[in-house]
N, C-alpha and C positions, 0 to 999 in steps of 0.2 A: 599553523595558523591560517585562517582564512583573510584573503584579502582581499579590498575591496576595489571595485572599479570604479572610476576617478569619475566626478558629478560634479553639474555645474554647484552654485555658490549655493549656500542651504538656506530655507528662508525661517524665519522666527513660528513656531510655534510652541503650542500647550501641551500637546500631549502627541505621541506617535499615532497613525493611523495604520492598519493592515488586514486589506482583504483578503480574503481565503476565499479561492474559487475549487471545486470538488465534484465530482460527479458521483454519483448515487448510480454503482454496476459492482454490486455486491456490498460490501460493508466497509472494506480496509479504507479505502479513500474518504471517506468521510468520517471514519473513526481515528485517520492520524488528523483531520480536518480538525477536529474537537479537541484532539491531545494538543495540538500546534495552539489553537486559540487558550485554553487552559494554561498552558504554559507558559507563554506571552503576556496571560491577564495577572498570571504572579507577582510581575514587576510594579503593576498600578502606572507603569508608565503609558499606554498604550490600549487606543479602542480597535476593535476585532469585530470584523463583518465575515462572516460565511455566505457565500452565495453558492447554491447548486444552479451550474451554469445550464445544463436543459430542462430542469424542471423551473426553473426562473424565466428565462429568458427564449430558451426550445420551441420547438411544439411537442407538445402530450406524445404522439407518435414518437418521436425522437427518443423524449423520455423514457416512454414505454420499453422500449428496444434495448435501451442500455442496463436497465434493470432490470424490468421482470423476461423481455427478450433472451437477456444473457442467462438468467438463469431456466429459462426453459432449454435455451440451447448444451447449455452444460449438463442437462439433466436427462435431455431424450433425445440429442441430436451430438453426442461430443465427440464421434469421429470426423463429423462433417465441421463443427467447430473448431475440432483441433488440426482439420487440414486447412483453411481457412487461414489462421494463425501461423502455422508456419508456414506456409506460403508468403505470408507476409511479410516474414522474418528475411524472405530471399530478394525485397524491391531493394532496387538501387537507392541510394540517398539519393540519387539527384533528381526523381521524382516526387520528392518532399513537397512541392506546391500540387501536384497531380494525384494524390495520396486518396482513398475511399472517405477518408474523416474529414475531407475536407467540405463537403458538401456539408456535414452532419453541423460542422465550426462556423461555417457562414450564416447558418440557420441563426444564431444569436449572436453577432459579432455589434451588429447595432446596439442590440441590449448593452451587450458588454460595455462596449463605449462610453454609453448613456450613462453606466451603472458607474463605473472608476470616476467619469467626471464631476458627476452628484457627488460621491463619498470622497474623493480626492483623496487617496491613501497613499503614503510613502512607499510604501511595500508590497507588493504583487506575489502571497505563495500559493503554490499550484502543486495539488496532488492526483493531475491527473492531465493524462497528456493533450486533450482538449483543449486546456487550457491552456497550454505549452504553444498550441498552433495557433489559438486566437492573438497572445502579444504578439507572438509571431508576423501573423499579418497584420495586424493595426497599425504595427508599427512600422509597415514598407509605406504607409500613409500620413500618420500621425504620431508628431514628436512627443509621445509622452514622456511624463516625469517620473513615473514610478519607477523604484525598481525591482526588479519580476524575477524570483526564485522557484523554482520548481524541481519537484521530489518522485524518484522511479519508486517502483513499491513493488519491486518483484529482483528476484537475484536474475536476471538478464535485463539488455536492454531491449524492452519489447518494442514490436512494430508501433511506427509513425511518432516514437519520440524526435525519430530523424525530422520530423516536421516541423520542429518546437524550436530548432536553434536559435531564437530570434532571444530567448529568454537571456536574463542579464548570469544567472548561475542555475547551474545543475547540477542536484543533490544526486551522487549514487550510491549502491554501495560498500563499496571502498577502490581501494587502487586498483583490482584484478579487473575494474570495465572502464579503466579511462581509454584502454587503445579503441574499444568499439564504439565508444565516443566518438573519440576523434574520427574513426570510418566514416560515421554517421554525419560530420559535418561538426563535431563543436571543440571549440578551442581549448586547448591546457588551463588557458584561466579560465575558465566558464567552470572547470568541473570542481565540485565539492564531496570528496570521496568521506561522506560522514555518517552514512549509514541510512536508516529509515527512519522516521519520526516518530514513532510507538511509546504511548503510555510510557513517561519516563519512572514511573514505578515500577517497571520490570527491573529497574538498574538498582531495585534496595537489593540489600542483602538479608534475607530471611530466614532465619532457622527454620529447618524443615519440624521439627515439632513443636515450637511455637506458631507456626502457621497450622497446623493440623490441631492443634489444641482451641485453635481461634473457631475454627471452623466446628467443632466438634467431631474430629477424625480420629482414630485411632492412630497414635500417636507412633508404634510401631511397627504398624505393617504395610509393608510394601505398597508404593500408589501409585497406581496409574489415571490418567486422566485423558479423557477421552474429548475432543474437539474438531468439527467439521462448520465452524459459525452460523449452526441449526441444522447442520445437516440434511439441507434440502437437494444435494444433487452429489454427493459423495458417500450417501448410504449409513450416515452416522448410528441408527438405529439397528438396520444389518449387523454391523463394524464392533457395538454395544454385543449383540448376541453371540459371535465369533468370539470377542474375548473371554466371557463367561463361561464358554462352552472349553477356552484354551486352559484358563485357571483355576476349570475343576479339578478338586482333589488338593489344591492348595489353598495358601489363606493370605488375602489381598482384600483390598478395596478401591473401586473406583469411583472418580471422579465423572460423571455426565454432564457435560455442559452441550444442553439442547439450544441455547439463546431464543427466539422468538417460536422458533417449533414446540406449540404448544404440543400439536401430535405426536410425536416422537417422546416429549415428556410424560406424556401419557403412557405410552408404550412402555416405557422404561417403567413408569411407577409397577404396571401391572407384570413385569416379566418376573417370575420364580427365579428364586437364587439360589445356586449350589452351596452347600455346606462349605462355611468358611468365608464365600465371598460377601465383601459389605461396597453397598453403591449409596455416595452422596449424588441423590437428581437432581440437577442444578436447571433452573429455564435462565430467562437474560439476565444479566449481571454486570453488575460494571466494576465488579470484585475479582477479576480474572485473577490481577496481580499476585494475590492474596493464593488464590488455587492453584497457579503456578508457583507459586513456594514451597506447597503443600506435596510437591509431585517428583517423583521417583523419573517418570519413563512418562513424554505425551504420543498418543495416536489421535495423527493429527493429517490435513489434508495438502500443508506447505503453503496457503497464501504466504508474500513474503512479509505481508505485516506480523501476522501468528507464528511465523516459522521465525522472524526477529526479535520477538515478546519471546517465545523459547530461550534461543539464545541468551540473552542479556540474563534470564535465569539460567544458564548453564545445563538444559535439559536436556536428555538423550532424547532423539528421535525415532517413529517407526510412523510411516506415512505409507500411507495406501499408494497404487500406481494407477487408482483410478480417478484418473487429475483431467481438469483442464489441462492447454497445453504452456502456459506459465507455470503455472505450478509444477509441473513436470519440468519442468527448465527451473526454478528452484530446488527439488529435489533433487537432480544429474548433480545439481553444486554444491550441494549441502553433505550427500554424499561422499563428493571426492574429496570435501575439506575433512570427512571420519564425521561426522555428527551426524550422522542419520542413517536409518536402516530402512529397508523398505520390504511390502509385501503385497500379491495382486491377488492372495486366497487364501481360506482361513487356515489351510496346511501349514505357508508361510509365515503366517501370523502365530500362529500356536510358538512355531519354532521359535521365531525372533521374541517374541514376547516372552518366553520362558528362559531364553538362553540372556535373554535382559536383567530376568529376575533373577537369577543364579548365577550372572557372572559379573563380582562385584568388581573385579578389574577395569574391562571391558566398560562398563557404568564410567569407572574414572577417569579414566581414558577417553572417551568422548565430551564429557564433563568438560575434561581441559584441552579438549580441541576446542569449544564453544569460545575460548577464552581469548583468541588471537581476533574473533570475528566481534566479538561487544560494541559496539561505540555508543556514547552518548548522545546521539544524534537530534533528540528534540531539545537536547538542552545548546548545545551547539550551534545550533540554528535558532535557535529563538535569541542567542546573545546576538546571532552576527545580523540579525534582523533588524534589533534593538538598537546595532552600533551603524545603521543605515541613515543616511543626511534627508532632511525634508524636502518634499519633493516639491516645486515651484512650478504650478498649473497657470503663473498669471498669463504665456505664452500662448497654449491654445486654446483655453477660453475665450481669450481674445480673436478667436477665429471664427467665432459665432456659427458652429459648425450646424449645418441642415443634416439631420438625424436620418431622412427618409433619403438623402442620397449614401450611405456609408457603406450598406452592402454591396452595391456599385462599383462608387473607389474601390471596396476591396476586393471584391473580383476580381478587378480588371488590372490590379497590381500584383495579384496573384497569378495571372496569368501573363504578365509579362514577366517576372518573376521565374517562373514554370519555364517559359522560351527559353531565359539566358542558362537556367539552370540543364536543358538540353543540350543547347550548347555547348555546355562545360562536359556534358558527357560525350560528344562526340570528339571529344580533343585527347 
């Protein structure tokens, strides 16, 4: 059971309030953003504000960077990316106030401020480490009421979460990253080992041909289903032509889910198929759940949202090795747990893919390693949010805060902050 951390007296109100703060740098963080809010609006107890915190409150530059930036960088630059990354992976916590995102965090920490004050929400969840660093610092300033949960979205604890300890709980997950937690600077109760927040319709239980019947699939042939979330910088479309080329002479059908890549939907419509093979072309959808029913084996890219949605269906894995460098730190783990296989050329793809299709053991067997990793994790989190005390703002409203000095205070408490936390390193 999750427990809570003791608040002052709770004051009367109507209905729960909870922001969601999210940042827009690829999809996952803003698609558990939507599943958190949906799941939450279930109860009718409860209003739900999403904010993207640089394109709200950022500058456009800022913005730019984290999103179409990141995907250019994972696209034509991922070695210099993925050293970058792990490098980052090797700072000390105890430069957690002196960290690169700290610059990028200050940039809207006023907004921030401005924004929780306006809405006054109970509930603080954060599915992105940005976010993680803003309460962080606001709070070496200002006594807020909220209380501020936040959610990792990758099977490591990636760079500059270490920044975020300020947060009241931290989602990971499960038990195997409390101790790099704790390295990181956060406390045994802070952590909430419950998994990721993912469409809680991965967690139905779906006959594989009632889901294929729904769909119009052939009901018994072997499915793979193919996922790169558009495939704009893991070669989805390549990835597509290697399988068709592996599963000639057999009889299959795939699943192609392009999401927004209208190009690559194209592609896909126009490519000749081998005898025997059948491809449902799927573009965006908010029907994954459904497709993942439907599916035998996914090739797929490891985000840990997708590589989670997997899981909770019970899917065998075979993921490319041409990752960013999270995702490659999802895959090392997902690997060692038996649930996934991997491959860096269509050689190794052939192989894995065909020894998938043929070895109905092997299929079961990873199946039921999938089964130790499941958690319910958006339903989990949306009760313990739910079972959260009202948060009592009448304190620093009363403090008639000047708005144009905050990024100041926060500097400069960030920076003594940064001192004692030298400090503490040199001891």
């Amino acid at each position: 059971m999750i427990k809570c951390i003791s608040r002052k007296k709770q004051t009367d109100y109507l209905m729960k309030k909870v922001l969601i703060l999210t940042v827009t740098a690829g999809n996952a963080h803003n698609a558990c953003a939507l599943s958190m809010k949906r799941k939450l609006e279930e109860s009718g107890e409860v209003e739900v504000k999403i904010i993207d915190l640089l394109q709200t409150y950022s500058t456009k530059l800022n913005a730019w960077v984290s999103d179409e930036g990141y995907a250019i960088a994972v696209s034509n630059l991922l070695a210099i990316y993925n050293a970058f990354y792990n490098g980052y992976t090797k700072l000390s916590p105890y430069d957690r106030y002196s960290c690169p995102s700290q610059s990028t965090v200050l940039s809207f920490t006023d907004g921030l401020l401005k924004g929780i004050l306006e809405f006054r929400p109970d509930v603080v969840y954060i599915t992105h480490f940005y976010g993680s660093i803003a309460m962080t610092n606001l709070k070496l300033v200002y006594n807020l009421p909220c209380i501020s949960i936040a959610s990792a979205l990758d099977y490591i604890i990636s760079p500059f979460w270490e920044s975020g300890i300020g947060v009241d709980y931290f989602a990971i997950p499960n038990e195997d990253f409390i101790d790099d937690c704790i390295y990181k600077g956060y406390r045994r109760e802070q952590l909430l080992p419950v998994g990721f927040p993912v469409d809680g319709r991965t967690l139905d239980v779906t006959d594989k041909r009632k889901a294929r019947k729904a769909l119009n699939l052939d009901e018994n042939l072997f499915t793979v289903m193919v996922m790169f979330g558009g495939g704009m910088w893991s070669g989805g479309y390549r990835i597509f032509k290697q399988l068709i080329t592996a599963l000639e002479g057999r009889e299959a059908q795939i699943i192609m889910i392009n999401g927004k890549n209208e190009v690559e939907f194209k592609k896909v419509e126009k490519t000749p198929l081998p005898s025997g093979i059948k491809v449902k072309n799927v573009g965006f959808t908010t029907d994954i759940p459904l497709y993942l029913s439907a599916t035998d084996v996914i090739i797929n890219k490891c985000g840990g949202a997708s590589a989670t949605e997997t899981l909770n269906k019970s899917i065998p894995m075979l993921v490319t090795e041409k990752l960013a460098a999270q995702e490659m730190h999802n895959l090392v783990y997902l690997k060692d747990k038996g649930v996934a296989l991997s491959f860096n050329n269509a050689k190794q793809l052939k192989k894995n893919i065909l020894t998938l299709m043929d070895n109905d053991a092997l299929r079961k067997e990873m199946t039921a390693k999938t089964l130790p990793l499941k958690k319910d994790a958006i339903g989990e989190l949306a009760k313990f949010i739910l079972k959260q005390p009202a948060a009592d703002y009448s304190e620093i409203l009363s403090e008639n805060i000047d708005f144009s000095e905050v990024k100041e205070k926060v500097r400069q408490a960030v920076k003594l902050a940064d001192k004692e936390e030298k400090l503490k390193k040199k001891i």
